[in-house]
N, C-alpha and C positions, 0 to 999 in steps of 0.2 A: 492194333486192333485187327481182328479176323473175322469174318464170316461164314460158317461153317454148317454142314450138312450132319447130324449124330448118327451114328450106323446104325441108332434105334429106328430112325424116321428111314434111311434108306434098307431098313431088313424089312421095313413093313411096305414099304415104296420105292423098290428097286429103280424104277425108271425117273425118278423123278428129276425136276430140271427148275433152279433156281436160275433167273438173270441178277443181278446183282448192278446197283449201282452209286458209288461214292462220292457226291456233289459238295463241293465246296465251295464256300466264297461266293454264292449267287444272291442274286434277289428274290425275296418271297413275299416283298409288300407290296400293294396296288394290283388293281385287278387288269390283267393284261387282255385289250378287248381280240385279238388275236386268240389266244387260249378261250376266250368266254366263247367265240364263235366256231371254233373245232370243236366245245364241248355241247355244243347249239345242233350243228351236222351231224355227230355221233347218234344221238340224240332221236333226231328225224330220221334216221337212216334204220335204226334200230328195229322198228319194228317187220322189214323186210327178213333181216335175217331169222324171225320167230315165226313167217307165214306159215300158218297151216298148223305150229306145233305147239304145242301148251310148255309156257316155259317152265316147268321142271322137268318135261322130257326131251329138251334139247341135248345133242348129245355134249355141247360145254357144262353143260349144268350139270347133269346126269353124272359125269366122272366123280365133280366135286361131291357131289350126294353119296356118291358108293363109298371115295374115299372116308369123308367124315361120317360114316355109318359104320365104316373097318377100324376108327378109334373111337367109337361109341356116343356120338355126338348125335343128336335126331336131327338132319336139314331142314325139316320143318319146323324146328325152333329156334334153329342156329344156324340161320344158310351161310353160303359163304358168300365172300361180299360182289362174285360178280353176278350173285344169285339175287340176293337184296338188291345190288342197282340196276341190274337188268327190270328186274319186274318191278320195281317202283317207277322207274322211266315207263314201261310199257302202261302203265295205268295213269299215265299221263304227267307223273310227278318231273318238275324243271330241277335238274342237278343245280342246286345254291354254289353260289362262287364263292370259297372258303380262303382260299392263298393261291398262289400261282403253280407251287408242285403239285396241291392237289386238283386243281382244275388240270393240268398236265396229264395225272394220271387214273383220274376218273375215264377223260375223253380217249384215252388208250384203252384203255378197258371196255368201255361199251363198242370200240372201231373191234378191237380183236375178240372179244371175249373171254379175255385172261383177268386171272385177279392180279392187281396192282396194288401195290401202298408203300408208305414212306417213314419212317421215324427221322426224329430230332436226332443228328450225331451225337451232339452237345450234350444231350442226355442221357445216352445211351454210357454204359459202366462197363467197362471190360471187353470181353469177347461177347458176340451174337453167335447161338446158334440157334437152326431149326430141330427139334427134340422133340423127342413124345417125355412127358411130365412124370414127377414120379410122384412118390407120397408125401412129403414133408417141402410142398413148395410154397413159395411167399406168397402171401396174401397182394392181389394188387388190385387197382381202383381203374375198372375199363372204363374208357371213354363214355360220358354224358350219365353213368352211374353213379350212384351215391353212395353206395358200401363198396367195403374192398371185399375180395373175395378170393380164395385159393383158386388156381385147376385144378380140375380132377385128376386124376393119376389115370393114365394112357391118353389123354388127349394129345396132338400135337400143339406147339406151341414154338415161337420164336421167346429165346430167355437171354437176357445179359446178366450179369452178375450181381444184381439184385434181386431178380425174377424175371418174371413172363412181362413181355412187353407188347404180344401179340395171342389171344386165346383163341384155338380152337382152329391152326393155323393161320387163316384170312380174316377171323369172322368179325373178332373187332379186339380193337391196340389200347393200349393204355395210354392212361390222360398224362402220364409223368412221360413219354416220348414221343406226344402228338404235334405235327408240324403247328407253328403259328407264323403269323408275317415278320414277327422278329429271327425266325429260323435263318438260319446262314451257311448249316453243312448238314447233309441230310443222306438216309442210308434208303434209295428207295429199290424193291422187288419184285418182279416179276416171276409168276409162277406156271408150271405146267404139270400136266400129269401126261400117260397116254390117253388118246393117239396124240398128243399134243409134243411135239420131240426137240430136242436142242436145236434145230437149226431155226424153228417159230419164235423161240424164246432168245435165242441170239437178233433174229431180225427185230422182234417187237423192242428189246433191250436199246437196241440201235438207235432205233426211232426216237425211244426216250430221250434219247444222250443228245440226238439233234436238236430236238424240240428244247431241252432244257437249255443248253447254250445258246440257244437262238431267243429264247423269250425270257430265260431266267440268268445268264451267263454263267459265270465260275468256271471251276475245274471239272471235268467230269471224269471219272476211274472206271469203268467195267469188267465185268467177269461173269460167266456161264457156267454153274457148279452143276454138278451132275456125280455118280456112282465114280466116274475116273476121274473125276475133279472136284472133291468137296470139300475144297477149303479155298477160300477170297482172304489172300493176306494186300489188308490195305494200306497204303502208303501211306509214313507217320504225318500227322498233322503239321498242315506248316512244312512241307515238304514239297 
């Protein structure tokens, strides 16, 4: 299996910067009160970094608005997800403790301001890549929705070999490779645009890989894909 960048998404977003990372073999049941309390601090902390600015003119927010406007997406109906938990934290909403990767990388996300998220390895078919979408793609059933529905054709979109497993880059993943506490290998990423550069998304990546072995165990794999490196060939399962 590989993880890969399309020269569609990197001709439209030359600088872009994937962390990447390969968990195997960890725990994702029980709510780890460690993780509930970094996602508790993220949390309160939060609204210092927004003083003074209306959170859609943050300049983390504001890239992701330009980008998802350059493949036709409105942010204001489809923000991206560090857009959505940013400003539901700030209006006072408690992040629910879901599983242990996602309490992990919810609480990354609010500490950096980078979108984060995770898919089911297990579920995942073939190769991942990040694409912009064409016209004849599979209908899939996003999370917490109740029809399935195509992409549109120019969205970006992460796709394994059944389809889109993530719509609209970050904005929301499908129910068929969404973590649950029975997950046991999981593909989770960290994203950047500019001004945001490989060396942020290497460090933030970093973090993850501590935090998950320290609270979640397993194997962890990393890689930082970028324009000279857009492809994550991950090590065969059971390996």
């Amino acid at each position: 299996m590989r993880l890969s960048i399309h020269e569609s998404v990197r001709t439209l977003f030359p600088d872009v910067v994937v962390g990447a990372a390969a968990v195997r073999g960890f725990e994702n049941a029980g709510e780890d009160p460690a993780l509930t309390q970094a996602l508790r601090r993220a949390e309160a902390a939060l609204p210092a970094k927004f003083a003074g600015i209306v959170p859609t003119e943050h300049p983390r927010i504001v890239l992701w608005r330009e980008a998802y406007r350059r493949f036709g997406a409105k942010p204001k109906d489809h923000p991206s997800s560090i857009e959505n938990l940013a400003r539901r934290v700030l209006k006072g909403w408690t992040v629910p403790h879901v599983n242990r990767l996602v309490d992990l990388y919810n609480a990354l996300s609010l500490e950096t301001l980078l979108p984060a998220g995770a898919e089911d390895l297990d579920a995942i078919v073939g190769d991942v890549e990040l694409t912009v979408a064409g016209e004849n793609e599979a209908v899939v059933r996003l999370l917490g929705e109740p029809e399935e529905r195509a992409p549109r054709p120019g969205e970006v979109i992460y796709r394994d070999a059944l389809g889109a497993i993530c719509r609209r880059w970050n904005w929301k993943e499908a129910d068929r490779t969404k973590l649950t506490p029975a997950t046991v290998n999981a593909l989770l990423v960290v994203e950047g645009l500019p001004p945001v550069g490989r060396a942020e998304i290497a460090e933030a990546l970093a973090e993850a890989a501590r935090r998950i072995r320290e609270h979640c165990g397993g194997e962890v794999e990393t890689a930082v894909l970028d324009g000279d490196r857009p492809v994550f060939e991950l090590s065969p399962r059971g390996a």
